[in-house]
DOVEXGU-573589 format. One record per residue (C-alpha): residue number from 0; residue in one letter; x, y, z. Coordinates in nm, 2 decimals, decimal comma. Layout:
<pts>
<pt resi="NUM" resn="a" x="X" y="Y" z="Z"/>
...
</pts>
This chain:
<pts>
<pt resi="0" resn="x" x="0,27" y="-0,02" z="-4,30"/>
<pt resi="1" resn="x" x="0,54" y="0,01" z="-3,99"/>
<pt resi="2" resn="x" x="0,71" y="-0,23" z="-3,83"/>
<pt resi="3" resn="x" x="0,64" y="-0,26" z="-3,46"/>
<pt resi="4" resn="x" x="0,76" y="-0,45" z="-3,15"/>
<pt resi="5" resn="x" x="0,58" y="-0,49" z="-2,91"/>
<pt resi="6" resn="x" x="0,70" y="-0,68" z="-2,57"/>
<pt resi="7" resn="x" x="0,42" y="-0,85" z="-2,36"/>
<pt resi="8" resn="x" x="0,26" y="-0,92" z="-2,67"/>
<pt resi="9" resn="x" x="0,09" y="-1,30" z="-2,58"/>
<pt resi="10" resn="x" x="-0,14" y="-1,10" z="-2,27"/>
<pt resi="11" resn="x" x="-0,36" y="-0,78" z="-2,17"/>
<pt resi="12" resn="x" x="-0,25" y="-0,50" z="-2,32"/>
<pt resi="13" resn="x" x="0,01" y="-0,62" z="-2,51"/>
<pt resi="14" resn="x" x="-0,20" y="-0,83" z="-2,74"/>
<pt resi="15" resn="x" x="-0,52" y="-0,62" z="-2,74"/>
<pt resi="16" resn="x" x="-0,27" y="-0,36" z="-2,88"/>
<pt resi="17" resn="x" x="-0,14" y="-0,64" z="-3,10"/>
<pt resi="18" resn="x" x="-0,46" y="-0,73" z="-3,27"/>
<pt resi="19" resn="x" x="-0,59" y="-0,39" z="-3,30"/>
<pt resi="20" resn="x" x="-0,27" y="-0,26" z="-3,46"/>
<pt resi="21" resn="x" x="-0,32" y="-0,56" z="-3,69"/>
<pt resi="22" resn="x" x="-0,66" y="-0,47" z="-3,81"/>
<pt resi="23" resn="x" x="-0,48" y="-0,17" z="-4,01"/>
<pt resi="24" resn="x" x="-0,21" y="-0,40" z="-4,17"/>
<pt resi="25" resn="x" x="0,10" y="-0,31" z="-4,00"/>
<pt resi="26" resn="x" x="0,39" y="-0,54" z="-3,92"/>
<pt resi="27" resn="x" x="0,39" y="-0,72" z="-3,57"/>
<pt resi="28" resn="x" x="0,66" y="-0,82" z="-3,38"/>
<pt resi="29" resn="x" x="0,53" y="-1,02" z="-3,07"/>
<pt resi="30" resn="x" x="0,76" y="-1,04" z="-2,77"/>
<pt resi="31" resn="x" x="0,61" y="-1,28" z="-2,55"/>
<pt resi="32" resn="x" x="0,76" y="-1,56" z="-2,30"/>
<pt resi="33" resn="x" x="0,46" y="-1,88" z="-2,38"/>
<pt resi="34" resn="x" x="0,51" y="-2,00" z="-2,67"/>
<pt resi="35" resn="x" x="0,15" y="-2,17" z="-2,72"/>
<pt resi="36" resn="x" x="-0,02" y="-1,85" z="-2,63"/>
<pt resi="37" resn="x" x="0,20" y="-1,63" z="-2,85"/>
<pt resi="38" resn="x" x="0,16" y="-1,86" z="-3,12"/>
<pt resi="39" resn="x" x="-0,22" y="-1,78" z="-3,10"/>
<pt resi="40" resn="x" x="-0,17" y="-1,42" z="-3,12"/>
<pt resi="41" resn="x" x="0,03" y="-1,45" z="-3,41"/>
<pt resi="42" resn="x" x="-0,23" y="-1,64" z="-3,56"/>
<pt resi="43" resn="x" x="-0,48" y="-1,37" z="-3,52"/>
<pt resi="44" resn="x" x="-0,25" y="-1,11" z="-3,65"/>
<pt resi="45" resn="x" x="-0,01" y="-1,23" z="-3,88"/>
<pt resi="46" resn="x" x="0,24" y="-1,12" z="-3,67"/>
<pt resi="47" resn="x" x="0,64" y="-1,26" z="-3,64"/>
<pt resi="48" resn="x" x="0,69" y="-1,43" z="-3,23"/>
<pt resi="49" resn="x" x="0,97" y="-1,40" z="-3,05"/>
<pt resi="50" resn="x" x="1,04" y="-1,58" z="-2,69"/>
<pt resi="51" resn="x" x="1,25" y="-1,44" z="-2,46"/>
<pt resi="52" resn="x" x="1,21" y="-1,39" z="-2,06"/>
<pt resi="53" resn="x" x="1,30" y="-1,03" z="-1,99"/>
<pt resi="54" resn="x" x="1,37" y="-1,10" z="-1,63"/>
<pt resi="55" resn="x" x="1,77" y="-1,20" z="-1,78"/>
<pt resi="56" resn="x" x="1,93" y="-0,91" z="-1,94"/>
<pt resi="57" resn="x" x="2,16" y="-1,19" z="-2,16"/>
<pt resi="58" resn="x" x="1,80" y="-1,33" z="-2,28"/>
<pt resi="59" resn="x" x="1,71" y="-0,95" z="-2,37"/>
<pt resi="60" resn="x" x="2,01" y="-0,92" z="-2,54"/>
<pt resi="61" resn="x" x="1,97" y="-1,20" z="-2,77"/>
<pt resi="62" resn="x" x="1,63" y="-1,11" z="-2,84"/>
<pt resi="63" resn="x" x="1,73" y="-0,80" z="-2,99"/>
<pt resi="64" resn="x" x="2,01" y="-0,99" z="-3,15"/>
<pt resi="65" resn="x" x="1,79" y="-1,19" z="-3,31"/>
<pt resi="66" resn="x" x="1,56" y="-0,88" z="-3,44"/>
<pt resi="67" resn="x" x="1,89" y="-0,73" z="-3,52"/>
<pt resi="68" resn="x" x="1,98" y="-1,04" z="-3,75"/>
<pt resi="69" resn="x" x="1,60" y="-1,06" z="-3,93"/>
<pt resi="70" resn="x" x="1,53" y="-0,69" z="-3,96"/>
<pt resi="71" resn="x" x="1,68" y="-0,38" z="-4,14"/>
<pt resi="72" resn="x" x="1,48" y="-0,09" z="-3,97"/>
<pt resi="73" resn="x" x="1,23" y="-0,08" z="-3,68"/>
<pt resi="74" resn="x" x="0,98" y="0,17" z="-3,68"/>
<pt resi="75" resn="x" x="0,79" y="0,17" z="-3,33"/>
<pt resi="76" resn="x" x="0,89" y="0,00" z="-2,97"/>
<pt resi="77" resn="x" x="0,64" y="-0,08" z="-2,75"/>
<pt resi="78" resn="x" x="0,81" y="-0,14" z="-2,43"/>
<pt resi="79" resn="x" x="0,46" y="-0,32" z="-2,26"/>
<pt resi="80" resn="x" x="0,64" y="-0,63" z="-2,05"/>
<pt resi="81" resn="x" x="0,58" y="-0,61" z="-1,69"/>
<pt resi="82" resn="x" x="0,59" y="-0,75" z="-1,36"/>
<pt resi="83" resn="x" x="0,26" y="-0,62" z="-1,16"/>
<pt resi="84" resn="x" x="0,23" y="-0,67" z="-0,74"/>
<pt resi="85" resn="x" x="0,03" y="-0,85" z="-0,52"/>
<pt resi="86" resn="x" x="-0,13" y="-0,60" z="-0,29"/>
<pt resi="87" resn="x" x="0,00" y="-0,61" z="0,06"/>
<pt resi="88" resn="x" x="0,26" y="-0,86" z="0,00"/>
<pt resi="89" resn="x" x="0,61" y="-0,83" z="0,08"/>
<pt resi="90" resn="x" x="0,78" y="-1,11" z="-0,12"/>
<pt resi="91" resn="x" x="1,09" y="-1,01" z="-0,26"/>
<pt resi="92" resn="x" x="1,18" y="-1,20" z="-0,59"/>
<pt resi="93" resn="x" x="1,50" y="-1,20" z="-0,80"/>
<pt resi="94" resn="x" x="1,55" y="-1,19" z="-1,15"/>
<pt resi="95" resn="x" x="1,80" y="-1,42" z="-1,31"/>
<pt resi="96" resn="x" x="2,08" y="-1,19" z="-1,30"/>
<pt resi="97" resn="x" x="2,00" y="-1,18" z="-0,90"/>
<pt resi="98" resn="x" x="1,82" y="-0,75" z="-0,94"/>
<pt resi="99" resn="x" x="1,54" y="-0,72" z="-0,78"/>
<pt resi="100" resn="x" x="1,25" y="-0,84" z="-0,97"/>
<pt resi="101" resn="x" x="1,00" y="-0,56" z="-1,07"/>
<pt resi="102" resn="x" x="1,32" y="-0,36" z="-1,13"/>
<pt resi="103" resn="x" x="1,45" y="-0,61" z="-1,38"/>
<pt resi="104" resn="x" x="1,19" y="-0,63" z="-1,59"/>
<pt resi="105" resn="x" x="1,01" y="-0,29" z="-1,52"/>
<pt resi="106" resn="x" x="1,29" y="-0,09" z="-1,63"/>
<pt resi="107" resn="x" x="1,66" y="-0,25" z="-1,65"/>
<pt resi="108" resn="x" x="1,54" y="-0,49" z="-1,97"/>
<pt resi="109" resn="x" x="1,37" y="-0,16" z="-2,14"/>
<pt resi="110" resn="x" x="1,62" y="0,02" z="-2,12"/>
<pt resi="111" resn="x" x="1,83" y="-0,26" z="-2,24"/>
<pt resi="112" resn="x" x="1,66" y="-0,35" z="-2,53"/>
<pt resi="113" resn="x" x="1,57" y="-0,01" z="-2,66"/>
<pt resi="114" resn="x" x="1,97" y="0,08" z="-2,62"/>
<pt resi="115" resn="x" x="2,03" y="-0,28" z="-2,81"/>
<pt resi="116" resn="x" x="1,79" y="-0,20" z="-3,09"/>
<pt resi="117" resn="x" x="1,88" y="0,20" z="-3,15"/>
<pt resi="118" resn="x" x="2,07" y="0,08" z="-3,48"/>
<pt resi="119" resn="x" x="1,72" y="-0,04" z="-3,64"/>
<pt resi="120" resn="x" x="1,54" y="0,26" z="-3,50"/>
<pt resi="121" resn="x" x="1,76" y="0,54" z="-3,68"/>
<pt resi="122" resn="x" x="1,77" y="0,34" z="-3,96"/>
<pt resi="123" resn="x" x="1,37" y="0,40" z="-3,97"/>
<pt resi="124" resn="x" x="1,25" y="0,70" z="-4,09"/>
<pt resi="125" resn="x" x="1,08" y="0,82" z="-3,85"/>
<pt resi="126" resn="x" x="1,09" y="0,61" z="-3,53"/>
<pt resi="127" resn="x" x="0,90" y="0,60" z="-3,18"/>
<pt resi="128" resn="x" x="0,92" y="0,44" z="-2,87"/>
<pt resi="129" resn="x" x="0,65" y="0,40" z="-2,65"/>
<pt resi="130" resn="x" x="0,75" y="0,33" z="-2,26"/>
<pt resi="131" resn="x" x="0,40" y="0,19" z="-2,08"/>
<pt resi="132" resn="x" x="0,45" y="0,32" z="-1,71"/>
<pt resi="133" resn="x" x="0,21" y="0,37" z="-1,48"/>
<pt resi="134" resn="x" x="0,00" y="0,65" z="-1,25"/>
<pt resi="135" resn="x" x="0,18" y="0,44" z="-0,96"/>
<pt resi="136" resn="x" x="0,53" y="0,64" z="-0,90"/>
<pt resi="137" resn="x" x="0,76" y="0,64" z="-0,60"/>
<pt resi="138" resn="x" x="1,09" y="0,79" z="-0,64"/>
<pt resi="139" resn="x" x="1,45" y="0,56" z="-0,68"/>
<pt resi="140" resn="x" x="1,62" y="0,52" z="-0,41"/>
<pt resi="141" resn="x" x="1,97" y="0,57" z="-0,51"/>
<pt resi="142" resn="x" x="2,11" y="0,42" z="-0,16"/>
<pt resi="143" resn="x" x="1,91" y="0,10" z="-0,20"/>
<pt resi="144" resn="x" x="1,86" y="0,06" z="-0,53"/>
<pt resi="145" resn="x" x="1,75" y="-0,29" z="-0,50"/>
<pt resi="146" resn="x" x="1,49" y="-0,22" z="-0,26"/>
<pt resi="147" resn="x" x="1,65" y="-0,47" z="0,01"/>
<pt resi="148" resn="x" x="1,47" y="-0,22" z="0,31"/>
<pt resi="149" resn="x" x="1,11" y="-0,24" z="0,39"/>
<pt resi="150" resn="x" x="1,04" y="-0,41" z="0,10"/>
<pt resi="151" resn="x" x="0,67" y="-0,44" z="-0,06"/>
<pt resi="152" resn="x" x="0,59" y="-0,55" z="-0,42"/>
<pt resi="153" resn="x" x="0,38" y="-0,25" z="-0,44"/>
<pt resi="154" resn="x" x="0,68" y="0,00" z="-0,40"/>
<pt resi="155" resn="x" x="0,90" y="-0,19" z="-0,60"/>
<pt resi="156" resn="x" x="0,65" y="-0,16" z="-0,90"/>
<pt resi="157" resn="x" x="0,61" y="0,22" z="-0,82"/>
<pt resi="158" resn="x" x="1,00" y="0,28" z="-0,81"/>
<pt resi="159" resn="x" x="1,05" y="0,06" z="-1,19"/>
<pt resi="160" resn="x" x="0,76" y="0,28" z="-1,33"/>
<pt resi="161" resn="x" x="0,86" y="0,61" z="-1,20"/>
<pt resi="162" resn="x" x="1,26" y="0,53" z="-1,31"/>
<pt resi="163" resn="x" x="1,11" y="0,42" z="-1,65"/>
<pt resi="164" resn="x" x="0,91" y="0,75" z="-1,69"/>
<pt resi="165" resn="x" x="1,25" y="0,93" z="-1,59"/>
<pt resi="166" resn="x" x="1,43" y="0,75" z="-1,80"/>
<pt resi="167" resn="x" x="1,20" y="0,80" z="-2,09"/>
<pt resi="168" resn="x" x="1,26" y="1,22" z="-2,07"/>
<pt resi="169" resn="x" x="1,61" y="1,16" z="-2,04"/>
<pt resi="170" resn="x" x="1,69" y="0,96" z="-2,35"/>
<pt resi="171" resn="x" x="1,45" y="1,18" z="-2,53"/>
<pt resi="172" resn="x" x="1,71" y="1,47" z="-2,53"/>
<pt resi="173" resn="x" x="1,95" y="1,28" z="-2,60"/>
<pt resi="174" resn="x" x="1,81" y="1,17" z="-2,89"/>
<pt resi="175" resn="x" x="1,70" y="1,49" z="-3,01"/>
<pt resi="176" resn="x" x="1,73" y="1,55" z="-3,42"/>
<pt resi="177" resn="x" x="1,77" y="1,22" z="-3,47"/>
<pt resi="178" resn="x" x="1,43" y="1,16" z="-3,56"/>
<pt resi="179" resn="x" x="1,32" y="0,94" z="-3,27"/>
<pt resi="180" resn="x" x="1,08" y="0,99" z="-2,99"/>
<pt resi="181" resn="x" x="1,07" y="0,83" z="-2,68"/>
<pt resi="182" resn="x" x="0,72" y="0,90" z="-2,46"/>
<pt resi="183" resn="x" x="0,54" y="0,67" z="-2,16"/>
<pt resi="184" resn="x" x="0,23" y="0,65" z="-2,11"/>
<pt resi="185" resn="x" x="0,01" y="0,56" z="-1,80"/>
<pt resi="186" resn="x" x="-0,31" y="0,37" z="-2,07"/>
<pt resi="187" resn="x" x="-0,55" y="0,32" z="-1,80"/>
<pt resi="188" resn="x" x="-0,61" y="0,26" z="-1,39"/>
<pt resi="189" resn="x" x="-0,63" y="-0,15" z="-1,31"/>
<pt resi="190" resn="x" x="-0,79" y="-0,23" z="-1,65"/>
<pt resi="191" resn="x" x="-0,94" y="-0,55" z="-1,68"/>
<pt resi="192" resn="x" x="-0,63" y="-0,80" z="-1,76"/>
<pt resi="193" resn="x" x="-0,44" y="-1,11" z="-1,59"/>
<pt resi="194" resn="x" x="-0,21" y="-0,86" z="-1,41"/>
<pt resi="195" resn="x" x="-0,47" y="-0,63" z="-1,24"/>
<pt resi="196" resn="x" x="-0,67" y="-0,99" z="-1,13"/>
<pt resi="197" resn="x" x="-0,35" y="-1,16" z="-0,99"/>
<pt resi="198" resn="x" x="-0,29" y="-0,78" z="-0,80"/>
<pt resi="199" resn="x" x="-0,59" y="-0,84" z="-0,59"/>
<pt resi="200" resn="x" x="-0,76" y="-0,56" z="-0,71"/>
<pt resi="201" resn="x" x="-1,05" y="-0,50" z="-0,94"/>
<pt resi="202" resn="x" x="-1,07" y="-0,37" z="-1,26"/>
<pt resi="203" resn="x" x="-1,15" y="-0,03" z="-1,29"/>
<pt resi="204" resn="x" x="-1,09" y="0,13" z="-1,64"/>
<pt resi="205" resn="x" x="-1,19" y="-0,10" z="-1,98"/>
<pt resi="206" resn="x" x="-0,84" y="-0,28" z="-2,13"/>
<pt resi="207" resn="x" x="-1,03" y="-0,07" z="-2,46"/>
<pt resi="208" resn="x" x="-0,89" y="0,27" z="-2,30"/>
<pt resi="209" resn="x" x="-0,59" y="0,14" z="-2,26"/>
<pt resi="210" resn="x" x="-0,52" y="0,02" z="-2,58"/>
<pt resi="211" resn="x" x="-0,63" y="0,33" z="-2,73"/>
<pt resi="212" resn="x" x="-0,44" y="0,56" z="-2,49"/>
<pt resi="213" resn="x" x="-0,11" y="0,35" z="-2,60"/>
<pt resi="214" resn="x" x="-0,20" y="0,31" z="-2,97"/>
<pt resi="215" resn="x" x="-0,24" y="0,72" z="-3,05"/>
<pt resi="216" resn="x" x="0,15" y="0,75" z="-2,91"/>
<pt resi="217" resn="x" x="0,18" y="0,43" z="-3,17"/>
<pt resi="218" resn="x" x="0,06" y="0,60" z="-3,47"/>
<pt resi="219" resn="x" x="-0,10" y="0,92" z="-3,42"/>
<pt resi="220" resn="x" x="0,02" y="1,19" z="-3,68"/>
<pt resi="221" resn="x" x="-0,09" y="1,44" z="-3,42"/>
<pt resi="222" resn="x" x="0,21" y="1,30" z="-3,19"/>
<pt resi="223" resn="x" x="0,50" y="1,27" z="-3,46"/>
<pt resi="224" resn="x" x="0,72" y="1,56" z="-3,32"/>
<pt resi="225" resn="x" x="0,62" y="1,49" z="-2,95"/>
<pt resi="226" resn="x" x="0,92" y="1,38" z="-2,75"/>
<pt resi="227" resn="x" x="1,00" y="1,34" z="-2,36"/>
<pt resi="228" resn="x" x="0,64" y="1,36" z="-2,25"/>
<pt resi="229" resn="x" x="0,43" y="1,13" z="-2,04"/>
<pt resi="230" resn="x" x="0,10" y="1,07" z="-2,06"/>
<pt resi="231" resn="x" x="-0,19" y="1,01" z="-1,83"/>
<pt resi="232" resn="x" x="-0,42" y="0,84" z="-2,09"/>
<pt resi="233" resn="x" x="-0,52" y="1,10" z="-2,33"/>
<pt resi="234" resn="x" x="-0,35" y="1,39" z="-2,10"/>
<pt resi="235" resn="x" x="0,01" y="1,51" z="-2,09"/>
<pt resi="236" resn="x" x="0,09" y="1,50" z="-1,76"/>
<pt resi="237" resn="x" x="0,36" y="1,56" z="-1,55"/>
<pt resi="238" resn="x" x="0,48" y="1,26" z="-1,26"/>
<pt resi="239" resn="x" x="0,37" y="1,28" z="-0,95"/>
<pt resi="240" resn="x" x="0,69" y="1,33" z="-0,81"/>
<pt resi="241" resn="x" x="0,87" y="1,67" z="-0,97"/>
<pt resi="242" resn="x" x="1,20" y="1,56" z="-0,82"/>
<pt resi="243" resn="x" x="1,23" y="1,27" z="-1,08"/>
<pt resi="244" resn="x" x="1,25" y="1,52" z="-1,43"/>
<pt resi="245" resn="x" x="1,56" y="1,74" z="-1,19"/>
<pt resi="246" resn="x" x="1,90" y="1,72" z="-1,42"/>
<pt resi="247" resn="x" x="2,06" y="1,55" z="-1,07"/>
<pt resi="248" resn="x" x="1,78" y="1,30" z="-1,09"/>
<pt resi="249" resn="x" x="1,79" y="1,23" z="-1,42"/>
<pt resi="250" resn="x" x="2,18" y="1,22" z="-1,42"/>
<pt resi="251" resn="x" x="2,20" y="1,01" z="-1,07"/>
<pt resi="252" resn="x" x="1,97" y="0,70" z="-1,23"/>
<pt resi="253" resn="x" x="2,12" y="0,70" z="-1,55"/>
<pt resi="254" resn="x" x="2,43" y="0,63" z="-1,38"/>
<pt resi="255" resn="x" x="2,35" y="0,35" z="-1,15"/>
<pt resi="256" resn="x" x="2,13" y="0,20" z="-1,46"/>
<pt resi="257" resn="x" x="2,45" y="0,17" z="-1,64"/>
<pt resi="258" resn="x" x="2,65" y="0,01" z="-1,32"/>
<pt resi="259" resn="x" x="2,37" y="-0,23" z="-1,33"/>
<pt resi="260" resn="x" x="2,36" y="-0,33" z="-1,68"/>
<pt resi="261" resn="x" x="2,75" y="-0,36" z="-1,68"/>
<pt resi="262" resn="x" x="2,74" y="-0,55" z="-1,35"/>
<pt resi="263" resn="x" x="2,50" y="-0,81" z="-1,55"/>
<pt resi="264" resn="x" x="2,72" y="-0,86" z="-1,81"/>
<pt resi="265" resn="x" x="3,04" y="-0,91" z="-1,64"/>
</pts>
C-alpha cells in the first residue's frame, strides 16, 4: 500500500485518479481547495484532505509543512492542480504573490512543493513523481517571463506546461541514484472534466484514458526505473518543441524559477 498525494484531488482527473487508486487500498492524500467537495472524495476513498490554494507559494509551503509534520515518507506525487484557458480570451490574472496566473499554479507551486516535500520522498523507498502536462507546449520566454506581451490564456497555459515538462527532465538528473523518478505525462486531449467545459471546447478523449495514462506512471512495475521521460498517454514522446530538453534551456529556466520562488518569499 503506498502513500500518494495527489493535488487537484476534489475534480476531473484528480479524483477519478483518487478513487480508482483507492479501489486497490493505497493511501490518499487529497490536495484540494473546496472543502465540501474534497470532503466527498475522501468519503469515497478513505483518503486524508488537505486545503490549500496553490495560486500562493506561502499556502504551498504550509501544505507541505503540514504533510511534513503528519507523515514520515511519501511514496508517489501527483502534481495534477491546474489552471486551464478560456479559448480566445485574453484576460490576464494574477496569483496571490502578483505571477502570472497559469504560471503560478502550472508550474511555480509544482516545483515548489515537490522541492518542499524531497525529505519524505527519499525517505520512501522507492519514490515517483508524476508531473501532469499537457500536448499544448509553447516555449518560456525568458525576456517576459510573466507573459505581460500579447498575452492570451491559451499561451500562458502552453508556456506553464511546456516549462513543467522541462522542468520534469531536469530534476530527473539531478536526482539520479537516489531512487526517485520524476516523469509528466500528457493523460489525454480535452477529456471530459470541468476544465475542458469552462475552456470552451468539447471533450474529445474519455477522463477513463486519462486516468489510466496517469495511473501506469503511478504504479506500473514496468515504469519503476523510468526517469526524465514524458509521455503522450501510453507513448514516450518527446515535446513538441526540441529547444526545451537543450542544457541552455534547461539551465536558463531553472534559473529564473529560482528568482521567482526567492522573489515570493522575500
Amino acid at each position: 500500500m503506498a502513500t500518494i498525494l495527489i493535488t487537484g484531488a476534489s475534480d476531473g482527473l484528480g479524483r477519478a485518479l483518487a478513487e480508482d487508486l483507492a479501489r486497490d487500498g493505497h493511501h490518499l492524500l487529497l490536495h484540494g481547495r473546496d472543502m465540501a467537495r474534497l470532503a466527498e472524495v475522501a468519503r469515497v476513498t478513505n483518503g486524508d484532505t488537505f486545503i490549500a490554494d496553490l495560486a500562493s507559494l506561502s499556502a504551498t509551503r504550509r501544505l507541505a509543512a503540514e504533510i511534513t509534520a503528519r507523515y514520515d515518507h511519501l511514496d508517489v506525487l501527483v502534481n495534477n492542480a491546474g489552471v486551464g484557458f478560456r479559448v480566445g480570451s485574453t484576460d490576464r490574472e494574477l496569483s496571490a504573490d502578483g505571477h502570472e496566473l497559469r504560471l503560478a499554479v502550472n508550474y511555480l507551486a509544482p516545483v515548489l512543493l515537490t522541492q518542499e516535500l524531497l525529505p519524505l520522498l527519499r525517505a520512501a523507498a522507492a519514490a515517483r513523481v508524476v508531473n501532469v502536462a499537457s500536448v499544448g507546449q509553447q516555449l518560456f520566454d525568458f525576456d517576459d517571463p510573466q507573459h505581460e506581451r500579447d498575452f492570451s490564456q491559451a499561451h500562458a497555459y502552453c508556456r506553464s506546461k511546456l516549462a513543467l515538462i522541462s522542468h520534469s527532465v531536469d530534476l530527473a538528473h539531478r536526482l539520479e541514484n537516489t531512487g526517485i523518478t520524476v516523469n509528466a505525462v500528457h493523460p489525454a486531449t480535452f477529456m471530459a472534466t470541468t476544465m475542458t467545459k469552462d475552456s470552451g471546447m468539447p471533450a474529445d478523449e474519455p477522463l477513463e484514458k486519462g486516468v489510466a495514462a496517469t495511473r501506469r506512471l503511478v504504479d506500473d512495475p514496468g515504469l519503476a526505473g523510468v526517469t526524465g521521460a514524458y509521455f503522450h498517454s501510453f507513448d514516450r514522446s518527446a515535446p513538441s518543441e526540441p529547444d526545451a530538453l537543450s542544457p541552455e534551456y534547461l539551465h536558463r529556466l531553472a534559473a529564473v524559477t529560482q528568482r521567482l520562488l526567492a522573489a515570493a518569499n522575500t
